[in-house]
C-alpha positions in Angstrom: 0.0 0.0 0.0 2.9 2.5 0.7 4.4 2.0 -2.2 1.2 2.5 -4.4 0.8 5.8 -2.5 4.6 6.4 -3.5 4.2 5.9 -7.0 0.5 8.0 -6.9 2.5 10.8 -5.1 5.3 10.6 -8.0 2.8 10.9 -10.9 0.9 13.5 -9.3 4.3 16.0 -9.2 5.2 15.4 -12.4 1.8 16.1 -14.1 1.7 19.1 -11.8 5.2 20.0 -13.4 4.8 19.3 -16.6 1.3 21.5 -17.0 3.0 24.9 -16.7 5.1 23.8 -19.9 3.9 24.4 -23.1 4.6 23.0 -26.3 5.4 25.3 -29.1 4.7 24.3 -32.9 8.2 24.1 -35.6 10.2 27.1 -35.4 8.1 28.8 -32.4 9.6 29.2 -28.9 8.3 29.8 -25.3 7.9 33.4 -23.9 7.1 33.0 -19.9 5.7 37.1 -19.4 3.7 38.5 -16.2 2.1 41.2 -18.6 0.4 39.6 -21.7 -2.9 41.4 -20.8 -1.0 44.4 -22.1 1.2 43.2 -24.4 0.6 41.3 -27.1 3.0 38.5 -29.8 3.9 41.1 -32.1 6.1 43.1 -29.0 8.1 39.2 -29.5 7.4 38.9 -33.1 7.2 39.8 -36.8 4.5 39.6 -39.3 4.5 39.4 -43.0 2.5 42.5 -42.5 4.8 44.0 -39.9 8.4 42.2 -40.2 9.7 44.3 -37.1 8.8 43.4 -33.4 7.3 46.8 -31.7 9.9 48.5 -29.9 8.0 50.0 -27.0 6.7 47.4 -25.3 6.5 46.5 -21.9 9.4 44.4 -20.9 8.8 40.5 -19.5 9.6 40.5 -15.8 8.6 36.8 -15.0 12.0 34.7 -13.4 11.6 31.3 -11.9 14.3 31.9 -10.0 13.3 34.6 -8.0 10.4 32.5 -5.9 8.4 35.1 -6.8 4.8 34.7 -6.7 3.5 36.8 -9.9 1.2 35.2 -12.2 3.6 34.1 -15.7 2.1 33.0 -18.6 3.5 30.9 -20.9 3.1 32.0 -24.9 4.5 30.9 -28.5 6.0 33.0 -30.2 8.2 33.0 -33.6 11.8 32.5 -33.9 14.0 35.0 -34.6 15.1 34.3 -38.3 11.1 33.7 -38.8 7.6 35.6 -39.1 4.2 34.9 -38.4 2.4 34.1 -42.0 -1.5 34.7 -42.5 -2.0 31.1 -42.1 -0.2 31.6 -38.4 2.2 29.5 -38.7 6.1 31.1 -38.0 8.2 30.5 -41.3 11.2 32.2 -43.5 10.1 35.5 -45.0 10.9 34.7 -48.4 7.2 32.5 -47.8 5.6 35.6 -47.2 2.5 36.7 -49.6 4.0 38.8 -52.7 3.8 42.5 -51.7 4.1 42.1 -48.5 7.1 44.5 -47.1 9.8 42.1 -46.5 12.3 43.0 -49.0 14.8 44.1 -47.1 14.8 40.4 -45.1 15.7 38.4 -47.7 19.0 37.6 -49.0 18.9 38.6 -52.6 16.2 41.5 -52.6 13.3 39.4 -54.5 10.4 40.3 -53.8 
């Protein structure tokens, strides 16, 4: 019976562990951030629309190694060498919609 109660007491942790992770699609990362009420992906991100991340945002203050007790929320958000596409998934510029104002992202200026 102890050891039953053991094992329960093991599986419990690690789901309890494992829920605050989140699992980001291909070329997509985790952003842990206290603010994202006022903040929003593009402060982390680029579009095809919008290729560079706002400036003036709010920066992230959410550590895990402080103890802290603030309430982080974990987000996906593009790589750096990638933007968000309509479709939202985070790929290379160069699959961006023709017109869209990412010329001066891609290697040889096509486009």
């Amino acid at each position: 019976m102890k050891i039953f109660i053991l094992v329960l007491l093991v599986a419990v942790l690690f789901y309890v562990n494992s829920a605050d992770q989140l699992t980001c699609k291909a070329n997509e990362r985790p952003v842990r951030c206290n603010n994202w009420a006022s903040r929003n992906k593009s402060c982390e991100e680029g579009s095809c629309q919008s290729p560079t991340p706002q400036p003036d945002c709010e920066k992230c203050q959410c550590f895990d190694e402080d103890g802290s007790e603030e309430d982080c929320e974990v987000e996906c958000v593009c790589v750096y060498s990638t933007l968000r596409h309509p479709d939202g998934d985070c790929r290379d510029p160069s699959d961006c919609p023709v017109g869209s104002p990412v010329k001066h992202l891609l290697p040889d200026g096509r486009k």
